[in-house]
C-alpha positions as CSV (number, residue, x, y, z in Angstrom):
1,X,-2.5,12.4,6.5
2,X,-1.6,14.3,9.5
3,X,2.2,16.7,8.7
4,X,3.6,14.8,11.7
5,X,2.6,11.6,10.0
6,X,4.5,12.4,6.8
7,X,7.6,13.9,9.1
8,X,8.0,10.3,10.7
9,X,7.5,8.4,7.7
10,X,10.5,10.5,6.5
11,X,12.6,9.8,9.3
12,X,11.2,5.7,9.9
13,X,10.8,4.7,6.4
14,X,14.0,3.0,6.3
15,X,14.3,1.3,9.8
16,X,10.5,0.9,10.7
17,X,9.8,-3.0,10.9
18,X,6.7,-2.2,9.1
19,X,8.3,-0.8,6.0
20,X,11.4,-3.1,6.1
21,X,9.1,-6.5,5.9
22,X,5.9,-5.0,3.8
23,X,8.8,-4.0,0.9
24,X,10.4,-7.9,0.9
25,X,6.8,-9.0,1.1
26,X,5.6,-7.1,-1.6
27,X,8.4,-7.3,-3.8
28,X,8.1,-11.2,-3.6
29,X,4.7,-11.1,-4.6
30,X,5.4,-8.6,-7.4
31,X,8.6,-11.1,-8.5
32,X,5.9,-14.0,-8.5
33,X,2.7,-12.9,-9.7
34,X,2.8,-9.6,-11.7
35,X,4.7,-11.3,-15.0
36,X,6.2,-8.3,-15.3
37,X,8.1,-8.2,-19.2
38,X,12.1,-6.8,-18.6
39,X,11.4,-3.4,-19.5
40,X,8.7,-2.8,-17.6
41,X,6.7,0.6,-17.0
42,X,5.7,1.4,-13.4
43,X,3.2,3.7,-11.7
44,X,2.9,4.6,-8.2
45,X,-0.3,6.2,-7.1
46,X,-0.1,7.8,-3.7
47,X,3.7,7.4,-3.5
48,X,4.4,9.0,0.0
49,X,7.2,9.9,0.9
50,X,8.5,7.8,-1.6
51,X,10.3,4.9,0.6
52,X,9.3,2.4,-2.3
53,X,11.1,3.7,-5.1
54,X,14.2,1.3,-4.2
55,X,12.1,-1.8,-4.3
56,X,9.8,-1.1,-7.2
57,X,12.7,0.5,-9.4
58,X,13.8,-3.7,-9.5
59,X,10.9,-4.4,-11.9
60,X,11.2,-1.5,-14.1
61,X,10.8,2.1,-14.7
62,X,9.1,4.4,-12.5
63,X,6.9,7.3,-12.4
64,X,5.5,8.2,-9.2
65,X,2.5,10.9,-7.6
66,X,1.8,12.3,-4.2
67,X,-1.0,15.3,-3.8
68,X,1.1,16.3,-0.6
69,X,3.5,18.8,-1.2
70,X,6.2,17.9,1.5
71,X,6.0,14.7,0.9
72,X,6.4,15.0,-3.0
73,X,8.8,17.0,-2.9
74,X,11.1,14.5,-0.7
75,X,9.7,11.9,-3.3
76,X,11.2,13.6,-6.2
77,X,14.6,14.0,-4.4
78,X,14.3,10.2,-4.0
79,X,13.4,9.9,-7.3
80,X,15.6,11.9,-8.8
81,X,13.1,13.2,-11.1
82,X,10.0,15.2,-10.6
83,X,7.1,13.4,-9.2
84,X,3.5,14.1,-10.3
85,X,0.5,15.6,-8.2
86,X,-2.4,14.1,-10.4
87,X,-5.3,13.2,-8.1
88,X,-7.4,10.2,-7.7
89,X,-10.5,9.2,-9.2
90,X,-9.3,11.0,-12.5
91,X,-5.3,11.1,-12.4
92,X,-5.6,14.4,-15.1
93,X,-2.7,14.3,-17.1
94,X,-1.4,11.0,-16.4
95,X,-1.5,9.0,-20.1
96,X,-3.9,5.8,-21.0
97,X,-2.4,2.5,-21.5
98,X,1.1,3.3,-20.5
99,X,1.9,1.3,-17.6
100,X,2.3,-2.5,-17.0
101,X,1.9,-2.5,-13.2
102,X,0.4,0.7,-11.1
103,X,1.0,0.1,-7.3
104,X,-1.4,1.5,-4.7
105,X,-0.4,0.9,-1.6
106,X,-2.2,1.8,1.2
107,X,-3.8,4.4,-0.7
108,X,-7.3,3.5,-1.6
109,X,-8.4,3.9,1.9
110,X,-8.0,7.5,1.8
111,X,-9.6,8.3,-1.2
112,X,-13.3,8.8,-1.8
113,X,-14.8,7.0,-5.1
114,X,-13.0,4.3,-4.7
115,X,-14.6,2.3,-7.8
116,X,-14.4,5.5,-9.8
117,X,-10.3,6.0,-8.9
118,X,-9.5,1.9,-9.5
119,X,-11.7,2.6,-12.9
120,X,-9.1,5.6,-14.2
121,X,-6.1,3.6,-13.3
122,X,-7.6,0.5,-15.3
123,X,-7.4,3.3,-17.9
124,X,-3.6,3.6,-17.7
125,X,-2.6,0.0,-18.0
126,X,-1.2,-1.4,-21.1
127,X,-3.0,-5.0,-22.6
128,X,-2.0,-7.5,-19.6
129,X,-1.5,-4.7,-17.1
130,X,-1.8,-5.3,-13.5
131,X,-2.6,-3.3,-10.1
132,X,-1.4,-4.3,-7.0
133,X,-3.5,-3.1,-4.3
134,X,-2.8,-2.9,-0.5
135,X,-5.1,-1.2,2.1
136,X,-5.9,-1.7,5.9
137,X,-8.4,-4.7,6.9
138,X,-11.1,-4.7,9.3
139,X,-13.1,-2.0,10.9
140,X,-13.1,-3.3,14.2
141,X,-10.1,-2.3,14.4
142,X,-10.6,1.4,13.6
143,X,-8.3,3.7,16.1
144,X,-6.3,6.7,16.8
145,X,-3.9,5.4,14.1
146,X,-6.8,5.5,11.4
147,X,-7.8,9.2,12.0
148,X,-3.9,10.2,12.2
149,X,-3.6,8.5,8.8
150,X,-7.1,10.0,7.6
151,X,-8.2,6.5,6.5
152,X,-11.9,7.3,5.4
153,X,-12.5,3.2,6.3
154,X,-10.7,-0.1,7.0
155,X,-11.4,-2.6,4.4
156,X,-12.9,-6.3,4.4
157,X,-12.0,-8.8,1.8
158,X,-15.9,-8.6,0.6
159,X,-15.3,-4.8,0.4
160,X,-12.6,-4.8,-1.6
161,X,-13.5,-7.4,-3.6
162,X,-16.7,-5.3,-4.3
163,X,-15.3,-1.9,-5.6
164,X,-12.7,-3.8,-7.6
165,X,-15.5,-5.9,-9.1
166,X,-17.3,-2.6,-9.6
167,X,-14.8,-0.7,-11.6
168,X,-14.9,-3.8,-13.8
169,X,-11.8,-5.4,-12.5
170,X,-10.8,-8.7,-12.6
171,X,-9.0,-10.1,-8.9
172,X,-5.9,-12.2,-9.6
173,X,-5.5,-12.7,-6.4
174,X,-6.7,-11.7,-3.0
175,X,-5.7,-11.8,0.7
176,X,-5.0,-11.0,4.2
177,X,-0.9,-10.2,5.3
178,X,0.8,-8.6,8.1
179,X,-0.8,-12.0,9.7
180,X,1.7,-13.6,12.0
181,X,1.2,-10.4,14.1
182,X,-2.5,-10.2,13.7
183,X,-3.5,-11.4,17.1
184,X,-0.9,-8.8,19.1
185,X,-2.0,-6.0,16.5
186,X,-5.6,-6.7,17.0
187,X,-4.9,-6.9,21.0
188,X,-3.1,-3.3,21.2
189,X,-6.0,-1.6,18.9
190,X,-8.9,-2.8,21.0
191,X,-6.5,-2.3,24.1
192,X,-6.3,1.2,23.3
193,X,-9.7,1.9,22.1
194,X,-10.7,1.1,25.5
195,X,-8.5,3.1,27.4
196,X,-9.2,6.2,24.8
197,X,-5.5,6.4,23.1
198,X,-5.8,9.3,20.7
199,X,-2.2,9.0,19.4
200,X,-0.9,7.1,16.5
201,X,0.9,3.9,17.1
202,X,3.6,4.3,14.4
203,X,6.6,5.3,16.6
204,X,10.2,2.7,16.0
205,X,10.2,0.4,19.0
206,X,13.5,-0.6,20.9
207,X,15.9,-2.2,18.5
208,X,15.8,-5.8,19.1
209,X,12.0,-5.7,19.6
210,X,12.2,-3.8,16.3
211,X,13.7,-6.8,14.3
212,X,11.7,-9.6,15.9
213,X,9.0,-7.8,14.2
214,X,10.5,-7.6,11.0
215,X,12.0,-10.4,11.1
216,X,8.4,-12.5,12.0
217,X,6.6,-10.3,9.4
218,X,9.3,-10.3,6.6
219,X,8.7,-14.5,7.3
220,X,5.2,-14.5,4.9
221,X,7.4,-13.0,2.0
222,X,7.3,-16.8,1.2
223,X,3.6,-17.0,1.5
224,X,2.0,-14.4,0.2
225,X,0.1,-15.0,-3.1
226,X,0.7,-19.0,-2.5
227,X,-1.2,-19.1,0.8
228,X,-4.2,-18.0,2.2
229,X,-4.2,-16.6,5.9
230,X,-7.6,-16.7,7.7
231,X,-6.5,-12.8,8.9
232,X,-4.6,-9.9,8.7
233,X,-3.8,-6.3,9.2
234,X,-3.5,-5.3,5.5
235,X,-5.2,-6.7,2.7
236,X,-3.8,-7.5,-0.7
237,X,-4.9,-7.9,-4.1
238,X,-3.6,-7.9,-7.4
239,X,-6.1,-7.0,-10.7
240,X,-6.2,-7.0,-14.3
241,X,-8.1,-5.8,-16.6
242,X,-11.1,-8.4,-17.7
């Protein structure tokens, strides 16, 4: 990513809409789906900033790496424990069969060999492991906000299906989110597309428009993994080793 894209995720992780509502979302989905045991061992791959160590700390221990060196070392603060800088596809370093859920979110998209990287995480899980995957959907809807966030693509649900079923993956479950606010997402993309917008569109907006958003988004916590929307802005999936 872009420094100034890592600066405001530092400053917007905690009050951004989009952060505040993916983290309920995805911790409802991790609560119902992952059958996590108590003492649980956690990996997250790509961890940022680190503004989902709260949430994912619920389900278990936590280990945790970022190739940026800002942003890891503001992880490991939040952490409170060094975080790793092992690199995708191989993750040197990082043991085999160790973990019982590795999270990476919004991560894959940046990465090239994407088979190849989902392949050495397989590598880490323990028997009955899981990976919860999140990444953005549809190419369409490439923008400014993609090159800020050097996505190399935007996925499709065949897409990712594909390079999970390539790295010999079996999907659990699959699926769009971030849907209630599809059609005004979609709308401001191509909207600035066709105007040439070069900037990112990640900035807070005005309180109370702030928490309609979360508040509208945070409402498919209740759906996610149970129902299937026809669209959305991210994609999900959770896998297991076949």
């Amino acid at each position: 990513m872009e420094r100034e894209v890592f600066d405001r995720m530092a400053e917007q992780d905690q009050v951004h809409w989009w952060y505040v509502a993916r983290r309920k979302i995805l911790a409802d989905l991790i609560a119902r789906e992952a059958k996590l045991p108590e003492d649980a061992r956690i990996l997250e791959v790509g961890c940022g900033t680190g503004h989902n160590f709260a949430m994912l700390e619920r389900f278990g221990r936590l280990d945790a790496l970022e190739v940026d060196d800002a942003a890891r070392a503001l992880a490991t603060q939040r952490l409170g424990r060094p975080v790793g800088d092992a690199p995708l596809p191989d993750l040197p370093g990082v043991p085999d069969g160790a973990y019982d859920l590795v999270a990476l979110l919004d991560v894959l998209e940046h990465v090239d060999g994407r088979p190849e990287s989902l392949r050495s995480i397989a590598r880490k899980l323990k028997p009955n492991g899981r990976i919860l995957v999140t990444v953005p959907a549809y190419q369409w809807m490439w923008s400014a906000h993609d090159l800020a966030h050097h996505h190399k693509l935007r996925y499709s649900k065949k897409g990712l299906r594909r390079d999970a079923e390539a790295a010999g993956l079996k999907i659990e479950k699959i699926g769009y989110f971030n849907s209630l606010l599809f059609p005004l997402a979609a709308a401001v993309r191509l909207a600035g597309k066709a105007v040439g917008k070069s900037s990112s569109d990640d900035k807070v907006p005005a309180r109370p428009l702030n928490a309609l958003f979360q508040a509208i988004f945070a409402l498919e916590r209740h759906a996610i993994g149970r129902l299937s929307f026809p669209a959305g802005v991210s994609l999900f999936s959770l896998l297991s080793t076949r």
